[in-house]
C-alpha positions as CSV (number, residue, x, y, z in Angstrom):
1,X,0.0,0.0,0.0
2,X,0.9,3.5,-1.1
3,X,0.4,6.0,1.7
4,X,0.6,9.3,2.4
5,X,-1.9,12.0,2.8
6,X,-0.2,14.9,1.6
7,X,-1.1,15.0,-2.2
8,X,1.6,15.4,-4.8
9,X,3.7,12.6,-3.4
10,X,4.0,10.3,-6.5
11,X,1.6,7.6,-4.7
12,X,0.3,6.7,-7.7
13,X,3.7,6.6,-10.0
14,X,5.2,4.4,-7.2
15,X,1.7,2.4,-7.4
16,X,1.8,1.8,-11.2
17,X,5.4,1.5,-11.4
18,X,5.1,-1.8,-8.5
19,X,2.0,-3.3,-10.3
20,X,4.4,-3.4,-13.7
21,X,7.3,-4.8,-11.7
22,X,5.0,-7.7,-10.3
23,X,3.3,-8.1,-13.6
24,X,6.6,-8.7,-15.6
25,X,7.4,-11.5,-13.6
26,X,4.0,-13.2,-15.0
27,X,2.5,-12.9,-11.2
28,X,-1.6,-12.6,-10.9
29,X,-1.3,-8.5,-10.5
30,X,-4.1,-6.3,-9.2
31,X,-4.1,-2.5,-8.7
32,X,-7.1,-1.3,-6.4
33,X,-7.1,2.7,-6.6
34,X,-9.2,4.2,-3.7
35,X,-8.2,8.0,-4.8
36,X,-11.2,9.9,-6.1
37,X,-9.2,11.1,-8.9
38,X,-8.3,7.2,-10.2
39,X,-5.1,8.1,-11.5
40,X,-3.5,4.5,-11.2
41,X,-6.7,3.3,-13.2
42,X,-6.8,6.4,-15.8
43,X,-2.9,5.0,-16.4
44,X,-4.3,1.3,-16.7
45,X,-7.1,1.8,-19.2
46,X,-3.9,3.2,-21.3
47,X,-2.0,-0.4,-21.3
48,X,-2.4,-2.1,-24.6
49,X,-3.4,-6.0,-24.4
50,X,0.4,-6.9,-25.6
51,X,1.8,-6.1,-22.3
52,X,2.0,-8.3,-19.0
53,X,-1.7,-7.7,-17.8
54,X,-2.9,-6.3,-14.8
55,X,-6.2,-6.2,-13.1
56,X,-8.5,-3.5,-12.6
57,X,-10.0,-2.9,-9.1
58,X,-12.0,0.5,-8.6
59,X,-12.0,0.1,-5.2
60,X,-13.3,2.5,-2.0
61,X,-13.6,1.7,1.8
62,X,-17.1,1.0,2.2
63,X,-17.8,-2.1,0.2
64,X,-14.0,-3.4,-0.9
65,X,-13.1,-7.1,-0.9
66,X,-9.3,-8.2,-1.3
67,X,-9.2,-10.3,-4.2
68,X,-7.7,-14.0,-3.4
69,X,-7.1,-15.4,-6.7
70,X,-4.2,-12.4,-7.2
71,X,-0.9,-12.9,-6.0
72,X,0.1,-9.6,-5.6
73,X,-2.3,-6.5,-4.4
74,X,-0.8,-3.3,-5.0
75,X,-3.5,-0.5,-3.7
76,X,-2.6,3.6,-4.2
77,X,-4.6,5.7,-1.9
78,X,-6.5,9.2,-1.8
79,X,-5.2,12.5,0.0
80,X,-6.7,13.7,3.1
81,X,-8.0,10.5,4.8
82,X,-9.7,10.7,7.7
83,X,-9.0,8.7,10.3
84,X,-11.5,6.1,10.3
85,X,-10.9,5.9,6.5
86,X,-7.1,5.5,7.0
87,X,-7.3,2.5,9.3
88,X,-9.7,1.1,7.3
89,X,-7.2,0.9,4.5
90,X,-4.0,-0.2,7.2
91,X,-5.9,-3.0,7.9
92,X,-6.1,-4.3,3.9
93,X,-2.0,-4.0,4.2
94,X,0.6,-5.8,4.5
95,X,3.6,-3.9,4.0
96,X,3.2,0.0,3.6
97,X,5.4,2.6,1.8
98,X,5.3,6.9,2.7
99,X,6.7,7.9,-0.3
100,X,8.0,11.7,0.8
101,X,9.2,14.8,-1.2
102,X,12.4,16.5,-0.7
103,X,10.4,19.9,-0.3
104,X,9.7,21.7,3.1
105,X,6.3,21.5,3.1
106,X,6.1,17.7,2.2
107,X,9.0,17.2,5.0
108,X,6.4,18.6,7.5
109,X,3.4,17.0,6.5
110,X,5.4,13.9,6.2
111,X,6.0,14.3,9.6
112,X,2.9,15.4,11.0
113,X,1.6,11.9,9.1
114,X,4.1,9.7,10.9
115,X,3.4,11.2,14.3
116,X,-0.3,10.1,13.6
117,X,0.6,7.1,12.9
118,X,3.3,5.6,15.1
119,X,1.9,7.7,18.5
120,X,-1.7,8.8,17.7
121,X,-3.1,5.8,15.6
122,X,-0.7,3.6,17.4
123,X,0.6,1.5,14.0
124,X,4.5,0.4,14.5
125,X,6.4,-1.5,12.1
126,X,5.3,-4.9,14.2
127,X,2.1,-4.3,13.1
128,X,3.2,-3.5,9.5
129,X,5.8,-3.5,7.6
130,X,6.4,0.2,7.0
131,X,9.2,2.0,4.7
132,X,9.6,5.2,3.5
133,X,10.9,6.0,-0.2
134,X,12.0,9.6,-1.0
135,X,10.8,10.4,-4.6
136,X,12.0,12.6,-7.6
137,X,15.4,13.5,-6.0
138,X,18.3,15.6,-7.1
139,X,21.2,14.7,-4.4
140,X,23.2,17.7,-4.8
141,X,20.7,19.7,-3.3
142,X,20.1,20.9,0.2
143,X,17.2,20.3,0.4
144,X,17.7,16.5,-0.4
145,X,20.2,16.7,3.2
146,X,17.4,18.3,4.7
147,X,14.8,15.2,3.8
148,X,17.9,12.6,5.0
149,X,18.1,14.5,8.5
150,X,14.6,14.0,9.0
151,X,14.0,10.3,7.5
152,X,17.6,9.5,9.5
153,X,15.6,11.3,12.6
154,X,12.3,8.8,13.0
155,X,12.1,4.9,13.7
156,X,11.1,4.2,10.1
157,X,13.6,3.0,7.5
158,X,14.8,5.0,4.3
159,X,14.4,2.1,2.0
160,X,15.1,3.1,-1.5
161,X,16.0,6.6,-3.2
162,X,13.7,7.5,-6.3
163,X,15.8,10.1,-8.5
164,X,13.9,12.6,-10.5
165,X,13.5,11.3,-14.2
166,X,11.2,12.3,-16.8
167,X,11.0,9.1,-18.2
168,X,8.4,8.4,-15.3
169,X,6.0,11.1,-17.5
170,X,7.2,9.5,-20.7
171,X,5.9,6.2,-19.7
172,X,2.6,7.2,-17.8
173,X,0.7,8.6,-20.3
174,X,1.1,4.9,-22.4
175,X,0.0,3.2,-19.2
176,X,3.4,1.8,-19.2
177,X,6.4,1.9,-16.7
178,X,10.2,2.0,-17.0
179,X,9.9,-2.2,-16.1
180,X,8.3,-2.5,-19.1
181,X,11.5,-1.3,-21.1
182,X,13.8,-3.2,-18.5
183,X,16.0,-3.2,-22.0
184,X,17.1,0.3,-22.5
185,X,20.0,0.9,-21.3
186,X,19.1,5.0,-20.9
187,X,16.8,3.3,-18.3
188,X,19.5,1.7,-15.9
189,X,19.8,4.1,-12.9
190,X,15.9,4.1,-12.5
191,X,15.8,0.7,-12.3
192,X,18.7,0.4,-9.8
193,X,16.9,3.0,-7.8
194,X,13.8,0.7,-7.3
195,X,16.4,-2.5,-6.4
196,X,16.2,-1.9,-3.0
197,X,12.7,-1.1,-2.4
198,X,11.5,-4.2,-4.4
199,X,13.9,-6.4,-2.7
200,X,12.8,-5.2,0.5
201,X,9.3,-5.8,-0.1
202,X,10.5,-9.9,-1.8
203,X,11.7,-9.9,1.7
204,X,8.7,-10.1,3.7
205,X,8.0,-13.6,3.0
206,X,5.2,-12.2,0.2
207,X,3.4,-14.4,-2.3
208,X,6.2,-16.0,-4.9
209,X,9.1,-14.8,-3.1
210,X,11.2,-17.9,-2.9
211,X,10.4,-18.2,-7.0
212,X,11.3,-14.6,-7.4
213,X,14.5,-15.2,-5.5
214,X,15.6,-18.7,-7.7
215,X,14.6,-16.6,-10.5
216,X,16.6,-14.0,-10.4
């Protein structure tokens, strides 16, 4: 699960990005999009039928049911949840990633959300698993310093570094993602960048894992 309240965060990039990556390696792929907006799904009715496929699920809290026959959920959440709407959507989780911003204002929001939810709403990383992922980074930047201070400053790991790329808009707009041109070598760094997130998640003793592992 993709969460983070503050909007703007590239839930749904990381979301559609993660269903191609599962999808590639011929898994039973869905991608449930709660956001009123249905971005992740808007990029899915763009995939053509010669690509790996991936299941539609226009999902919202009140009446959802988790699919069993997939193998991998991947589920991209609205902005501004309340907090009965939030747990709601914890509880459909198994491992949950706060993709933040390097920007002040998503630094603080990113915070205020993490306060919520280790202290207020009481979720720890025994309930969950729980990463965060900082998106569309330039290193040599302060404010990118500024972003590892804080992320180095909570009980929540920094699993994977997403560097700013436009190939990310490039791909979107086909309702493709950069796994699905694994290939090109002009494609390399972004998919090193996602190495360590995806291996984190093949860690948790999900669905396929061990086949994932022999695999590769």
């Amino acid at each position: 699960m993709l969460l983070n309240p503050k909007g703007g965060c590239g839930k749904s990039t990381i979301s559609t990005n993660l269903a191609s990556y599962y999808a590639n390696w011929g898994l039973n792929v869905g991608l449930a999009d709660f956001d009123p907006q249905k971005s992740s799904l808007n990029w899915l009715h763009q995939r053509t039928f010669d690509l790996p496929a991936i299941k539609s699920i226009n999902a919202n809290t009140e009446r959802f049911v988790y699919p069993e026959i997939l193998d991998y959920l991947v589920i991209d959440t609205p902005a501004s949840l309340d907090k009965e709407s939030m747990l709601q959507l914890i509880q459909l989780a198994d491992s949950i990633i706060i993709p933040i911003l390097p920007s002040p204002i998503d630094i603080q929001a990113a915070g205020y959300f993490i306060y919520q939810l280790l202290l207020k709403y009481r979720i720890t990383s025994e309930d969950k698993n729980i990463c965060l992922v900082a998106n569309r980074v330039r290193e040599r930047t302060q404010i990118y310093g500024e972003l590892i201070k804080f992320t180095n400053s909570i009980k929540l790991p920094l699993i994977a570094t997403l560097h700013d790329s436009q190939n990310y808009i490039k791909y979107s707009s086909k309702g493709t993602s950069i796994f699905d041109y694994k290939d090109k070598h002009y494609l390399t760094r972004s998919i090193e960048d996602w190495m360590p997130l995806t291996d984190w998640l093949n860690s948790k003793e999900t669905p396929f894992f061990s086949r994932i592992k022999q695999d590769s």
